[in-house]
C-alpha positions as CSV (number, residue, x, y, z in Angstrom):
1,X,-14.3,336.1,28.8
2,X,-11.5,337.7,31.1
3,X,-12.7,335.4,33.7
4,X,-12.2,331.9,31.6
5,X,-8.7,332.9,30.6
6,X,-7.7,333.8,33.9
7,X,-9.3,330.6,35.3
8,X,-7.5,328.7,32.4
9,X,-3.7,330.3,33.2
10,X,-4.5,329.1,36.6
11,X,-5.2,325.8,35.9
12,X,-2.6,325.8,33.3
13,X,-0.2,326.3,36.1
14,X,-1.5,324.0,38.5
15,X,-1.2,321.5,36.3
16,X,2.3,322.2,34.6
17,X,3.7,322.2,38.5
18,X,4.4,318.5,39.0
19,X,5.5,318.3,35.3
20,X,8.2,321.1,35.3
21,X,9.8,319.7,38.7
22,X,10.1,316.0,36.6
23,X,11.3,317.3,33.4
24,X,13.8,319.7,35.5
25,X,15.2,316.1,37.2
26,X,15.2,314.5,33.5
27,X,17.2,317.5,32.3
28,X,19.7,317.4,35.2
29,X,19.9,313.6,34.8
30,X,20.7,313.2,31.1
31,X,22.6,316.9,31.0
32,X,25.2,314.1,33.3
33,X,24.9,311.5,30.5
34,X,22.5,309.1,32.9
35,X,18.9,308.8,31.2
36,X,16.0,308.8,33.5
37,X,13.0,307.2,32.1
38,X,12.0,306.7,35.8
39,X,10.9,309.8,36.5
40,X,7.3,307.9,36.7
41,X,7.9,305.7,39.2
42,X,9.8,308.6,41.5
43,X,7.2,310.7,41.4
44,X,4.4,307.9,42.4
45,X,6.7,307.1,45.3
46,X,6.9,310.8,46.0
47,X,3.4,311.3,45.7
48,X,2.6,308.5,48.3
49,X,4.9,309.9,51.1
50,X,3.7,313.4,50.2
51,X,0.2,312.6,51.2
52,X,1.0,310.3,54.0
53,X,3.3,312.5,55.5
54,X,0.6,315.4,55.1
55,X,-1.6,313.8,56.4
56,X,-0.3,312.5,59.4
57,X,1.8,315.1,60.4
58,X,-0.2,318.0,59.3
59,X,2.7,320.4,57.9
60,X,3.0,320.6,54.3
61,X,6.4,321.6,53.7
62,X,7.4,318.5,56.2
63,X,5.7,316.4,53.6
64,X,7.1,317.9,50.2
65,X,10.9,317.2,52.2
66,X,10.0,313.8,53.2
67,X,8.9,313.1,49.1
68,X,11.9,315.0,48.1
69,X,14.5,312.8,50.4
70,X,12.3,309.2,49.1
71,X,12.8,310.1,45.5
72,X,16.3,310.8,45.8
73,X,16.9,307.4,47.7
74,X,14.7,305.4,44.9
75,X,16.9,307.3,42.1
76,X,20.1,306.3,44.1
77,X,19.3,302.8,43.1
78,X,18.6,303.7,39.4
79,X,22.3,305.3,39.4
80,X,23.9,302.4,41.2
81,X,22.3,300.1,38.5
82,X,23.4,302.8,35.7
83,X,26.4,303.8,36.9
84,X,28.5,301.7,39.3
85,X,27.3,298.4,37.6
86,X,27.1,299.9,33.9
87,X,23.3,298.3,33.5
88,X,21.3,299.3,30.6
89,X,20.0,302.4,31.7
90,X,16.5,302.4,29.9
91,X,15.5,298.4,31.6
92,X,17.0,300.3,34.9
93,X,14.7,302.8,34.5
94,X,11.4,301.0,33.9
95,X,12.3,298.5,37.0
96,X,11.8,302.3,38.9
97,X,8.5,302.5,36.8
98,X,7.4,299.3,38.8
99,X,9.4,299.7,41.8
100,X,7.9,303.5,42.6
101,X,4.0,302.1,42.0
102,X,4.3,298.9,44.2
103,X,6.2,300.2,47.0
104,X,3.7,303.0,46.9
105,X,0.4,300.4,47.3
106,X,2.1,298.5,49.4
107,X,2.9,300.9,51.9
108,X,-0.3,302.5,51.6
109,X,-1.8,299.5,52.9
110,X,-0.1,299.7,55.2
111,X,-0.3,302.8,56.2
112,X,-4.3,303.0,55.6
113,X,-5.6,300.2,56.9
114,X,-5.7,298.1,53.6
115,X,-6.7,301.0,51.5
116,X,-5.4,301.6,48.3
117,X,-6.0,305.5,48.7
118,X,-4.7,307.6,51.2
119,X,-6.8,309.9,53.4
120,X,-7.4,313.2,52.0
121,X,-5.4,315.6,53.3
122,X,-6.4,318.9,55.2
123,X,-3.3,320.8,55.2
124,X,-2.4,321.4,51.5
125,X,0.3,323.9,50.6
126,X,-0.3,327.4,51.0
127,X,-2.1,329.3,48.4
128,X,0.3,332.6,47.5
129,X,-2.7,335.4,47.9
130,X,-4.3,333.0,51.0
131,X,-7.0,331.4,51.2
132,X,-9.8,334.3,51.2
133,X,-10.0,335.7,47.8
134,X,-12.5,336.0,45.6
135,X,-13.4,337.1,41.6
136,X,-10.3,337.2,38.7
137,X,-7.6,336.7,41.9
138,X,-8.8,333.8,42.8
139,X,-8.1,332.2,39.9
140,X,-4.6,333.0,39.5
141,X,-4.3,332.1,43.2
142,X,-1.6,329.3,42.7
143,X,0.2,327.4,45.3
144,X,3.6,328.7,46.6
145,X,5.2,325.5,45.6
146,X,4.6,327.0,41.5
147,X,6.6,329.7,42.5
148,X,9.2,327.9,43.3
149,X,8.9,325.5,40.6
150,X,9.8,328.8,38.3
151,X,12.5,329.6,40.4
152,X,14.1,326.4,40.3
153,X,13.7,326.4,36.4
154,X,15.4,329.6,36.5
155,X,17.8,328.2,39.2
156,X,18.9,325.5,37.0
157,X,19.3,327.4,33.9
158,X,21.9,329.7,35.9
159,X,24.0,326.7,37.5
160,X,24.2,324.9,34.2
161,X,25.4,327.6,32.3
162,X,26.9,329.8,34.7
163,X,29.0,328.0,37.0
164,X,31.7,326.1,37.1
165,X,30.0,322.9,38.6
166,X,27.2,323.4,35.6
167,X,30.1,323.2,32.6
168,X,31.2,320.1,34.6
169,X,28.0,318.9,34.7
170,X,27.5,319.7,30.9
171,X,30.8,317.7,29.8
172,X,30.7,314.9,31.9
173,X,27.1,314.3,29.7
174,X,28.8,315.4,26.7
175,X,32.7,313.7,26.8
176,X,33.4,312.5,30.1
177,X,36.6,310.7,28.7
178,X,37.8,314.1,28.6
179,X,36.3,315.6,31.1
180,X,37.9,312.3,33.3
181,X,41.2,313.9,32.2
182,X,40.2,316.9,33.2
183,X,40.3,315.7,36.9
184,X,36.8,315.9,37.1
185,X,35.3,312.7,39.1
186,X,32.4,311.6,36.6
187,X,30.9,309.2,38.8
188,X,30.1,311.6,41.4
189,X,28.7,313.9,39.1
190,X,26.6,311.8,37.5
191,X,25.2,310.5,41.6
192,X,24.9,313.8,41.9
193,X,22.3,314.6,39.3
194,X,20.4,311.4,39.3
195,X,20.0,311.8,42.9
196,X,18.8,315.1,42.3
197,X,16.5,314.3,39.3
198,X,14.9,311.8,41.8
199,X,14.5,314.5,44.5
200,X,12.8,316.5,42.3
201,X,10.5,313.8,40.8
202,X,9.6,313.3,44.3
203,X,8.9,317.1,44.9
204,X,7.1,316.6,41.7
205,X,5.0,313.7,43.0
206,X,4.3,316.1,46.4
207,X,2.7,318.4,44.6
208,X,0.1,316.4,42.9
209,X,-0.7,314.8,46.4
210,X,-0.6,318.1,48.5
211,X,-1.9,320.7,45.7
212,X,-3.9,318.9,43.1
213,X,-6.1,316.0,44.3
214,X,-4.9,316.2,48.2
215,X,-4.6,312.7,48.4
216,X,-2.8,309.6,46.9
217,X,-4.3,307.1,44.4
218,X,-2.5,304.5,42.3
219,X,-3.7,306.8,39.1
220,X,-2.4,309.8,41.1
221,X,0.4,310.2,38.8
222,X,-1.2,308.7,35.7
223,X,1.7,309.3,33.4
224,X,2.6,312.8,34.2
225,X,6.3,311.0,34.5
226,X,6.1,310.4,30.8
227,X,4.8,313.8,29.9
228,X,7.4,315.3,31.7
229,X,10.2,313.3,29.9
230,X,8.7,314.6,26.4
231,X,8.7,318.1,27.9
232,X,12.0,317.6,28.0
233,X,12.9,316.3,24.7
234,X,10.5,319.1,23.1
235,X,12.6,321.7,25.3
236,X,16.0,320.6,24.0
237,X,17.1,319.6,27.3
238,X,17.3,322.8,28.1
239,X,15.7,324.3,31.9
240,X,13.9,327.7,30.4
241,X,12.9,325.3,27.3
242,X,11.9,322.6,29.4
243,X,9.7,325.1,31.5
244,X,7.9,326.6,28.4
245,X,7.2,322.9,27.7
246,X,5.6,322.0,30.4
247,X,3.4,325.1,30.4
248,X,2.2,324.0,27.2
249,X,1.6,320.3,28.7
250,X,-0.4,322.3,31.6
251,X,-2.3,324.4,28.9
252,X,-3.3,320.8,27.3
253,X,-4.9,319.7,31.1
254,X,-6.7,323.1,31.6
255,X,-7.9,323.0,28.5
256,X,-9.8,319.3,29.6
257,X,-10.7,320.9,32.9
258,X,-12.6,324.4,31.4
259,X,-14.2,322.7,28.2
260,X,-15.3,319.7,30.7
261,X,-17.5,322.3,32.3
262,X,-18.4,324.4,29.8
263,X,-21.3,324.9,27.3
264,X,-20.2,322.4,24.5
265,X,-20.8,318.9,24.8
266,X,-17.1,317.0,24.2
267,X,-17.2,313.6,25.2
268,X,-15.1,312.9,28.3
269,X,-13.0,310.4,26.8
270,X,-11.8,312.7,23.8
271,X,-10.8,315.6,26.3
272,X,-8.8,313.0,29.0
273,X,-6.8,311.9,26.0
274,X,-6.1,315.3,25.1
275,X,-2.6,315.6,27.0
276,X,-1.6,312.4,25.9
277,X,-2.3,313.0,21.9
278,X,-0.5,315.9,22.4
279,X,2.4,314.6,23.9
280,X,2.4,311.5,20.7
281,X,2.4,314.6,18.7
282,X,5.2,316.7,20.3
283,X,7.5,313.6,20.3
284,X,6.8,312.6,16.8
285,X,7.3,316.4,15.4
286,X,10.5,317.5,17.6
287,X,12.6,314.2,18.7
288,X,14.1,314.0,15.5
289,X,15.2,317.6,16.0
290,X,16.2,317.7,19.4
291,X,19.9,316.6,20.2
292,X,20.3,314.9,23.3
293,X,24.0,315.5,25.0
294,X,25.8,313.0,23.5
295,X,27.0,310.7,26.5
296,X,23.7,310.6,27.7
297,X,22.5,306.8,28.4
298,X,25.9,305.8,27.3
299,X,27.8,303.9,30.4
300,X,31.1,305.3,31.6
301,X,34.1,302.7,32.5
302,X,37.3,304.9,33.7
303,X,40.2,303.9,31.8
304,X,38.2,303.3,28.1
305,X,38.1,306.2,26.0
């Protein structure tokens, strides 16, 4: 018994990795007033260079920078779109929901010789206990990149609500009319936290490609973008929230994984769509109850009040 519930907390961590470094970039996005529903398509494209970059360079950490940098230039385009040309900011987001996925197959084409999956990669990010352990360690043995998805959580939680640059951040998504009068440059701060959002979408992406399945597929991703957006709406757009979210999310993917193998026979199908009901369920019981900032997906023009 002690050995399935440590096996499921360590899938359940595994899993909720790449979703709590999206939802954290939807939280800093929309916390600016700039809604992200292309956290999908940035973590696809971060996915791709994660495992390309692993694979051909062989360093891990290399590769999770190189996803991180790509995410943040694909979300630069989503907050030109949203920001300097005032575009509708959900139809900006799903043109990243294609953008991220083609660029991805296209350049893995290229980069594979026509193949639509990447070459699996040997170097995946380093386990925090190593690589040699064995019994109830072993499966808690996470990947140092969970860590630091905590830490980042945490991280956030204490700029947002801490700092100065967090209150900024918090107004410009809540009044930046006033926060505009206030001297406070709300363009920049809003680039700032889409570009981020995208940077950790792409870190997100990384750690699918490097930690999970070690190489990249177009079904890599497989919606985890979309989870992660509900995770964020079910935490209140709030980090610590957000994280306990996305815990729940993982718990929801172990739970496929470790009744998959076990003793009772549940169809497949049922337990693949188990994530996904849950998510339909989350979002049906909690948006209602969840206020977003109140700027958020609402374009700014200086001047207008």
């Amino acid at each position: 018994m002690l050995n399935v519930l440590t096996l499921l907390a360590g899938i359940t961590l595994m899993y909720s990795t790449p979703l709590i470094f999206g939802a954290l970039g939807g939280v800093i996005s929309e916390r600016s007033g700039v809604t992200n529903i292309g956290i999908e398509g940035m973590m696809t494209i971060g996915a791709f260079v994660g495992a390309t970059v692993g694979y051909y360079m062989g360093n891990p950490l290399l590769a999770v920078l190189a996803a991180a940098l790509t995410g943040g230039a694909l979300a630069a385009l989503h907050a030109m779109a949203a920001i300097t040309f005032r575009a509708d900011q959900t139809i900006s987001g799903c043109a990243v929901n294609l953008l991220g996925p083609g660029f991805a197959l296209f350049l893995c084409r290229v980069a594979f010789d026509g193949a639509t999956m990447s070459a699996p990669v040997e170097n995946k990010i380093p386990k925090i206990f190593g690589n040699n352990v064995q019994g109830l360690l072993a499966n808690l043995n996470v990947s140092i990149i969970t860590v630091f998805a905590l830490i980042a959580a945490v991280a956030m939680w204490f700029v947002l609500y801490k700092t100065r640059w967090g209150l900024r951040i918090c107004a410009v998504g809540e009044k930046p009319a006033a926060a505009d009068t206030l001297g406070i440059n709300v363009y920049a701060t809003r680039y700032t936290c889409v570009i981020l959002s995208g940077m950790l979408a792409g870190i997100a992406g990384s750690s699918i490609t490097l930690d999970i399945v070690a190489q990249f597929s177009p079904t890599a991703v497989a919606g985890q973008g979309f989870i992660a957006l509900a995770a964020v709406i079910f935490g209140k757009w709030k980090p610590m929230g957000t994280y306990g979210a996305c815990l729940i999310f993982g718990l929801a993917q172990a739970l496929t994984v470790v009744m998959g193998g076990g003793a009772v026979a549940v169809p497949s199908e049922l337990l693949a769509m188990l994530p996904y009901v849950l998510t339909i369920i989350i979002l049906i019981l909690f948006v209602g109850k969840s206020v977003a900032p109140k700027a958020n997906g609402i374009a700014y023009e200086k001047g207008k009040r």
